[in-house]
C-alpha positions as CSV (number, residue, x, y, z in Angstrom):
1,X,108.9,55.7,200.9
2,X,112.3,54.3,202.6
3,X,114.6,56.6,202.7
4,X,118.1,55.6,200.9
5,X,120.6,54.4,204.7
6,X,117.3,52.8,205.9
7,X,117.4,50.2,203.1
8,X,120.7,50.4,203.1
9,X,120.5,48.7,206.0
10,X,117.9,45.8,205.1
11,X,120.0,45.2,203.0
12,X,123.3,44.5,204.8
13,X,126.1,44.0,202.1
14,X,127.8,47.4,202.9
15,X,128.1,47.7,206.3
16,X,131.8,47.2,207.9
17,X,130.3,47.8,211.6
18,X,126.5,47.8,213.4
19,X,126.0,47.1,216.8
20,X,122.2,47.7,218.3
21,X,122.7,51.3,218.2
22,X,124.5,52.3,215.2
23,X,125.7,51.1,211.6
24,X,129.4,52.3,210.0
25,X,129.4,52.3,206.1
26,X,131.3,53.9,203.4
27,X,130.2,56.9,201.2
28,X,129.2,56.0,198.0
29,X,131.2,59.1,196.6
30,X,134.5,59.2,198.9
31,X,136.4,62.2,199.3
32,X,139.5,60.2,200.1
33,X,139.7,56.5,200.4
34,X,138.3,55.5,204.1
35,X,135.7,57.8,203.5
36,X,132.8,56.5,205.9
37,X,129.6,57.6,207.2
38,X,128.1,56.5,211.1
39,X,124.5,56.3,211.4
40,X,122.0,55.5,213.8
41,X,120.4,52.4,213.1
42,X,117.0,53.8,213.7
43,X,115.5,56.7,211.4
44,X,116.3,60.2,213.1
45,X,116.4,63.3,211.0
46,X,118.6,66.0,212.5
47,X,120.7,65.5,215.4
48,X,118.2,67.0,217.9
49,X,115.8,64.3,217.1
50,X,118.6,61.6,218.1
51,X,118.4,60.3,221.7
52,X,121.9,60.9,223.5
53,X,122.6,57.8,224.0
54,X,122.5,56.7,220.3
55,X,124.4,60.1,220.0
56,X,127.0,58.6,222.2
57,X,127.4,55.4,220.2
58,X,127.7,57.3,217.2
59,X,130.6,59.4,218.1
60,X,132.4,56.5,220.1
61,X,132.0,54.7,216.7
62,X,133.3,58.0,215.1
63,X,136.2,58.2,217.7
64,X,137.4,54.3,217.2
65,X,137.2,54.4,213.6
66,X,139.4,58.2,213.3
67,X,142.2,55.8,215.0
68,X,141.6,53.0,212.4
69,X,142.0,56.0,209.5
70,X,145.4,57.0,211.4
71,X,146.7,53.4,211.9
72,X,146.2,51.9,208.4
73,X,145.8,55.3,205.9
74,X,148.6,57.8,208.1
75,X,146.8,60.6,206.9
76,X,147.5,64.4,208.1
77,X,144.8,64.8,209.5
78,X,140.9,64.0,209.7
79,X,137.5,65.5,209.2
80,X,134.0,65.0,211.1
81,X,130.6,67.0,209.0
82,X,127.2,66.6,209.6
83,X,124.4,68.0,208.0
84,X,121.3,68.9,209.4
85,X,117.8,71.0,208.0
86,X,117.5,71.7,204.4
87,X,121.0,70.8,203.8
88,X,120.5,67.0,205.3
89,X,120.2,66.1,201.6
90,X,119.5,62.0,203.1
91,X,116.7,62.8,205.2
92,X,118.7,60.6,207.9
93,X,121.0,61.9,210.2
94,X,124.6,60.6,209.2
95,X,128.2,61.5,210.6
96,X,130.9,61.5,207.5
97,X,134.4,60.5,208.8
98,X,137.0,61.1,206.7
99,X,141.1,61.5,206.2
100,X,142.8,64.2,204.9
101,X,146.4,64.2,203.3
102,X,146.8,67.5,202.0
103,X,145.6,71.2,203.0
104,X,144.3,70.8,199.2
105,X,141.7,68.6,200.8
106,X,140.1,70.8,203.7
107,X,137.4,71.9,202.0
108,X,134.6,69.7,200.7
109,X,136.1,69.0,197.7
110,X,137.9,66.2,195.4
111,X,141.2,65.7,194.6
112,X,142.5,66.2,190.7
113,X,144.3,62.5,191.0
114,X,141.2,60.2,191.7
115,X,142.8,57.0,194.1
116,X,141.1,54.1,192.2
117,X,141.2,52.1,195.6
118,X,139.5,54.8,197.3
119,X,136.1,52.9,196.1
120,X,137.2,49.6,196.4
121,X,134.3,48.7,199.1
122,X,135.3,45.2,199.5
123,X,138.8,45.7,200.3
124,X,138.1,48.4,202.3
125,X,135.5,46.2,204.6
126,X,137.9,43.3,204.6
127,X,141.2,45.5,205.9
128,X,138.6,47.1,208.5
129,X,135.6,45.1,209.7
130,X,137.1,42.9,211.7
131,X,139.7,45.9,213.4
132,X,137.3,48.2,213.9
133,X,134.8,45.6,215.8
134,X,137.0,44.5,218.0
135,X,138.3,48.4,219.1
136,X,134.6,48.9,219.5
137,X,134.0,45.8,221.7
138,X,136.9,46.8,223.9
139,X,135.5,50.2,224.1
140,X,132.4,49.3,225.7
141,X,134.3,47.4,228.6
């Protein structure tokens, strides 16, 4: 069976980046609004199983997007988490990127005061597709 970002990617609606390497989408279940996830387009389990090169893309991906989050969300600050093992609940290796506006929000948790934007996808992809592929296409110059 597929695993869940594999089809994910088939099917194409949610992604706001992909090149040949890697795909940008965000989490279903957002910490904070911007809440996104980097994956390498092929299937790779852990990070050890990930070539380094598709490692690269992934965290020059990571590293564009984290100055998207501080341009258009000015939050405090910023996390980076990936699972791997028994605790890579996917079965896919996946990078969450993610604001934070509070010391409340360090910890893998939610806020009380749920931002109703912070799931709208749509808006979300329209106010950073287009920004975040043209910071990755001037990154690979």
């Amino acid at each position: 069976m597929e695993c869940r970002f594999c089809q994910l990617r088939k099917e194409r609606v949610k992604i706001v980046y992909e090149d040949q390497w890697v795909s940008l989408f965000f989490d279903m279940d957002p910490i904070s609004k911007g809440h996104a996830l980097v994956i390498p387009n092929e299937h790779y389990l852990d990070i050890d199983d990930v070539p380094d090169p598709v490692l690269e893309q992934i965290w020059k991906c990571a590293k564009v997007y984290v100055n998207l989050l501080k341009h258009y969300f000015k939050p405090a600050g910023y996390s980076l988490m990936q699972n791997g093992g028994a605790f890579n609940d996917i079965g896919h290796f996946h990078l969450h990127v993610f604001p934070r506006h509070s010391s409340e929000e360090f910890a893998w948790t939610y806020t009380e005061e749920v931002d109703p934007t912070a799931t709208d996808f749509r808006a979300l992809r329209d106010l950073l597709q287009q920004p975040l592929s043209q910071a990755m296409a001037a990154e690979s110059m």
